[in-house]
N, C-alpha and C positions, 0 to 999 in steps of 0.2 A: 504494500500500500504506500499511498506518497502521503510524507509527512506532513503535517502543517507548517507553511510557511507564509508570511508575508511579503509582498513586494510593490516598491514605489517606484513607479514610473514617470520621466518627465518626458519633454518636448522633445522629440526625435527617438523615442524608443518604439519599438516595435516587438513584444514576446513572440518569437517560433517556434521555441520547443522547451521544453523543462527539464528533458531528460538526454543523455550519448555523454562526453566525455565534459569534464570542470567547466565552467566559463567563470570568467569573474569582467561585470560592466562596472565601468565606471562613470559617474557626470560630476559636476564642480559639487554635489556636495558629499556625498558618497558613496563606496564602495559595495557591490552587491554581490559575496559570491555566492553562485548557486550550487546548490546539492544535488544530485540527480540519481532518479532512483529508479530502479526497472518497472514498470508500468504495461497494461494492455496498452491495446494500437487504440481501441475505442474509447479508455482512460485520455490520449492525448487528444481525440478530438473534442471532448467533454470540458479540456481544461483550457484549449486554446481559445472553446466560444466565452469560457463563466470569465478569463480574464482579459479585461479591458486593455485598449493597444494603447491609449493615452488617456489622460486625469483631466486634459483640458478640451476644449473645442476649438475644430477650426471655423475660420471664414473663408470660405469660397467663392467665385466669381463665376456664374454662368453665362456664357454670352452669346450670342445667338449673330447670326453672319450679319442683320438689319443693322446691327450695332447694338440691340436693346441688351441688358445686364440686369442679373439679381443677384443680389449679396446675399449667400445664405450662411448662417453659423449653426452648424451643424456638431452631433459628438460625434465625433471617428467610426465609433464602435456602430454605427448606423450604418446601413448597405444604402448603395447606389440608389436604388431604386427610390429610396426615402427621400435621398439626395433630388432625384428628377422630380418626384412629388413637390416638393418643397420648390424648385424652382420654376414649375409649371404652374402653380397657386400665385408665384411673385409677376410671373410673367401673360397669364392670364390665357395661354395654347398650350396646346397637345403636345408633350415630345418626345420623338421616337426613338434618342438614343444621344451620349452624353460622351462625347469625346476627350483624352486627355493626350499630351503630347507622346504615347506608351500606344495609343488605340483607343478602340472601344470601350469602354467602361461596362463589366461583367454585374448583369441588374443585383444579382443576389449576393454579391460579395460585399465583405465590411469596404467601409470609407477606406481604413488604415491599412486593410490587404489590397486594396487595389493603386498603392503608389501615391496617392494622395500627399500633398503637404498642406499646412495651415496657409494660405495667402494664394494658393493656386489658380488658374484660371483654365477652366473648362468651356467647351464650344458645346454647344448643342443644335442637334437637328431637329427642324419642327416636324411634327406629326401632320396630314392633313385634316381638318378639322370633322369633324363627323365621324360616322363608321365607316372604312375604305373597302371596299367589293371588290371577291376576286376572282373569277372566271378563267374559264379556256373554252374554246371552239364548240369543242366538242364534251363537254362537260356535262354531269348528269346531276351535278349539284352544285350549292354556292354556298363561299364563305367569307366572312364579313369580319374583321375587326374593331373591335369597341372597347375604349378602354382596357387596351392590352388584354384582352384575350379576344377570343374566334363565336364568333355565331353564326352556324351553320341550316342548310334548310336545301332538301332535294331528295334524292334517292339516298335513301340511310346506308341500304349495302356498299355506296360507290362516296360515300363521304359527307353526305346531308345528315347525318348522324353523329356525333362529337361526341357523347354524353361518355364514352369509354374511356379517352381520353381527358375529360374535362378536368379533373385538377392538374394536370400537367401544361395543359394552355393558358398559363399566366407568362404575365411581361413577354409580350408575343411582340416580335418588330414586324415581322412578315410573315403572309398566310402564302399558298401555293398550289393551283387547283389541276390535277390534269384529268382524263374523260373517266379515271374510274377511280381515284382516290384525292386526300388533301395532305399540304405538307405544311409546318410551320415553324419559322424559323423564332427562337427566344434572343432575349439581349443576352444573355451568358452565352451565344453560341452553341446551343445544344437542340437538336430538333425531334418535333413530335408528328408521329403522321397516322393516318387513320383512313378507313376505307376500305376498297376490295385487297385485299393483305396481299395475292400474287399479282398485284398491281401497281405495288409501290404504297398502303397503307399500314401496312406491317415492316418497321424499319430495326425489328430485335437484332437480327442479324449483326447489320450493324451500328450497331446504337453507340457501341464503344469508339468506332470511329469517326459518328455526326459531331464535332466538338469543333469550338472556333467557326463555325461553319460563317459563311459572307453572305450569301446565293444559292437560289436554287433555280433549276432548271426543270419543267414538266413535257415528257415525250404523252403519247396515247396512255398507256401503263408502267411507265419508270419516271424514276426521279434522277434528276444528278445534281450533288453538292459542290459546290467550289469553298475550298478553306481560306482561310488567311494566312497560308502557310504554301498556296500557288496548286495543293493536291486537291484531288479529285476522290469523291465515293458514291455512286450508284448503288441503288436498290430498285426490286420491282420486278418484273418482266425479261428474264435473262437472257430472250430470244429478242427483247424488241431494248435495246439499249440498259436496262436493268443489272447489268454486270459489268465491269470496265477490265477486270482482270486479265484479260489477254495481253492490254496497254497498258498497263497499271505503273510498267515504268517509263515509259512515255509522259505520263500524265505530269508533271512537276513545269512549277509557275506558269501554271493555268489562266490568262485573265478573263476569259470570259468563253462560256460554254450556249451553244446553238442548238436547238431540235426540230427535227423533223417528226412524221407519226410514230414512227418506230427507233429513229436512230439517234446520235449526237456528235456531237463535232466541236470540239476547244481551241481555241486559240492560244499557244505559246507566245511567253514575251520575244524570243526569237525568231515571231513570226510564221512558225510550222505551225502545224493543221492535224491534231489526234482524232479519231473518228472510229465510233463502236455501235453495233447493235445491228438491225435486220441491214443487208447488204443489200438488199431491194431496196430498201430506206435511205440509202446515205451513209451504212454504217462502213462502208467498203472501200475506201478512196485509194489502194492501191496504186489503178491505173495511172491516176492523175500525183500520185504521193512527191514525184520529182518536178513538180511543177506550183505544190505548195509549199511558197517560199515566201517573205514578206509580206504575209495576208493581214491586211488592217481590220476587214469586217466581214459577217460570212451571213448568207440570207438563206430561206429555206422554203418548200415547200413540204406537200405533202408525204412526200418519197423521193426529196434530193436538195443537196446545198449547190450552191455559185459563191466562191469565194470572190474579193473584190481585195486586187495584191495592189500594194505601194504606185506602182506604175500605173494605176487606173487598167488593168487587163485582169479578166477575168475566170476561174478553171470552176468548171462543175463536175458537177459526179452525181450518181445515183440513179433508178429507172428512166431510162431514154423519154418512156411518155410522159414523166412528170417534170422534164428540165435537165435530168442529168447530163445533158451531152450539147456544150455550147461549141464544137469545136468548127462548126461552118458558120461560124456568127465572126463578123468583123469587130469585135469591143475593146476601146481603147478608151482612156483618160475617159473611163468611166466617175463619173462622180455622184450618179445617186442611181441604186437598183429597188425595186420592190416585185412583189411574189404573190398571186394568188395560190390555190390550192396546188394547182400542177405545171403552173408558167412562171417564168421570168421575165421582166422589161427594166433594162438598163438605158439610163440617162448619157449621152456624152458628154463632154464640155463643150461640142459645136453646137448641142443642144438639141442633136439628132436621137434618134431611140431604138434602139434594139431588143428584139422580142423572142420566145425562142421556147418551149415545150408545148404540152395540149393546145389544141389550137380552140379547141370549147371550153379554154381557162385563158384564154385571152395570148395564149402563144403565137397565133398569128396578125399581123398586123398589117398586111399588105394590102388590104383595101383602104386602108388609110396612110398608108405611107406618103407619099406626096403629101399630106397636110402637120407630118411627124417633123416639123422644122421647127428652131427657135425656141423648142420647148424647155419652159422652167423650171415645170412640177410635176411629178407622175404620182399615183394615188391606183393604190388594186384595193376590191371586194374580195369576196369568195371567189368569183369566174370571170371578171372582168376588169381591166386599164381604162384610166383618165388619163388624158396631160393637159395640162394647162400650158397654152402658149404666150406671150410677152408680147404684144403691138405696139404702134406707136399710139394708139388713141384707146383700143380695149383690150380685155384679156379672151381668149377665144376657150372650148374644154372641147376636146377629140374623144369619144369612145369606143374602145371597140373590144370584140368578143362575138361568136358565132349565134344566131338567135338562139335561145334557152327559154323556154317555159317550164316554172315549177309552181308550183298549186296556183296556177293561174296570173302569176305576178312575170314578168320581164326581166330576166338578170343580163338580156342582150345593153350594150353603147349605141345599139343602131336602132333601138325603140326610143330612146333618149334624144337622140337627136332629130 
């Protein structure tokens, strides 16, 4: 058993362990050695909560980008979370997460374990005001944040259902919806998911490696994680992007992860292109692998990416009918592409446009081409391209896409105009 002992702590202490080999601290007035004595592992976590990191409080500084600030004085021994509470009461909005010059501020940790000093200045990000909605395409339910946690309403099996995980969805930053389950990400970095289980709602597997998580990414039936640490973790659907392990060393300083309905596709700070899941899907870039080089942004359809490299040139991959195969396309100093379900239309800088998979998702454009000049803006639905062109007196909108009727309504550009 550990003995009774007393201890005074000033400005700049921090207790981490009570027990391994002698320590003796000292401050100006003095000397404290400690004794340390064999103990369970659950004895130290018991003693590290009962004893206080500091005797005083600090003041802290929250400031928000507008310029607005709150002074809060706070005890140490307080977690983040009370921290944001406190500063979202001074400041009168939402806020979604509480930065310090170290990162993110972990909701549920003390003041004093998380780096903190007395006089510090913290940034914070606003939250946007209300409940924020979160959706996918093809979704069978929706989930809502409010007040740091999730409310949920749709098909229970596929994630309109939360009530299993509900104490777990507190101090929620972000929610995550793909067509068969929901994901959520916490300010500690740790995430909760719920839903059809071999579809990415069941994340046991692994849960020990959800930590620090930044970002999530939603396919048809998988998830994938981006860390703060540049790695990568997939769950879900192991046929349809749900597993990364084949790459798994590939995967490292990830900045940002793409999907299509089955597959995924990350971007390296070195500007290569990792790519996992149904190979119908996009998850197969092989062909094209010595050609993804310096890729700044990656677009997607239903069944294939268009990478969009330094050069403004462009490499695809994945099913031929949904986009995968740009290689008869002239695209150069491409500067703006967008996607409907199974086409591509890339923007020039002469401000010409190039179009290019299903031609009943707007891949062909040649009835309109002669009027494809000068354009600014492009804009896709589900099956069909706009561009907006620049005049010297008005703005013109070009549509196009093959006639389509579905329950009676027009998804053609050519009923439009």
């Amino acid at each position: 058993m550990l003995q009774p002992f007393k201890i005074r702590m000033t400005r700049g202490w921090h207790l981490q362990t009570l027990w391994g080999k002698q320590q003796t601290h000292t401050d100006h007035q003095k000397t404290f050695p400690w004794k340390h004595y064999p103990a369970a592992e659950e004895s130290a976590s018991t003693l590290q909560q009962l004893v206080p990191c500091f005797t005083m409080t600090f003041n802290l500084t929250v400031t928000l980008l507008s310029g607005e600030r709150a002074d809060v004085e706070v005890d140490p021994d307080r977690t983040v979370i009370f921290l944001r509470r406190a500063a979202e009461s001074q400041l009168k909005r939402p806020l979604k997460a509480l930065l310090s010059a170290q990162g993110r501020l972990n909701g549920p940790s003390r003041i004093c374990d998380a780096g903190l000093q007395d006089g510090d200045v913290i940034t914070a990000i606003v939250r946007e005001p209300g409940p924020v909605m979160e959706s996918y395409r093809k979704a069978r339910a929706f989930a809502a944040i409010k007040e740091d946690t999730v409310v949920t309403w749709g098909a229970s099996e596929f994630g309109g259902d939360s009530r299993s995980v509900r104490r777990q969805l507190t101090d929620v930053m972000q929610v995550y919806v793909s067509e068969f389950a929901c994901a959520a990400i916490r300010n500690d970095g740790t995430v909760v998911s719920w839903g059809s289980a071999i579809a990415g709602g069941d994340s046991h597997d692994v849960r020990n490696k959800l930590i620090d998580v930044k970002e999530i990414v939603a396919a048809n039936s998988a998830f994938a994680a981006t860390k703060s640490d540049g790695s990568v973790v997939a769950w879900g659907d192991s046929r349809n992007g749900g597993s990364c392990e084949e790459v798994q060393k590939e995967l490292f300083d990830v900045q940002k992860i793409f999907a299509s309905n089955t597959a995924f596709a990350a971007i390296r700070g070195d500007g290569k292109v990792v790519t996992w899941g149904a190979k119908n899907g996009g998850g197969d870039s092989q062909a094209v692998q010595s050609q993804l080089l310096d890729v700044k942004q990656i677009h997607s359809t239903s069944v294939a990416f268009a990478a969009v490299r330094q050069d403004g040139s462009v490499v695809s991959w994945g099913a031929v009918s949904g986009g995968g195969d740009c290689s008869g396309q002239e695209l150069t100093d491409v500067v703006q592409m967008h996607s409907t379900t199974r086409a591509f239309a890339a923007l020039q800088a002469d401000g010409k446009v190039v179009t290019w998979g299903a031609p009943s998702a707007g891949g062909d454009s040649r009835s309109v081409r002669d009027n494809l000049l000068d354009v600014v803006q492009l804009c896709a639905s589900e099956a069909a391209f706009a561009a907006i062109k620049a005049g010297m007196i008005s703005v013109s909108r070009i549509f196009w896409s093959l006639p389509l009727k579905v329950a009676g309504f027009g998804l053609s550009g050519r009923f439009c105009n």
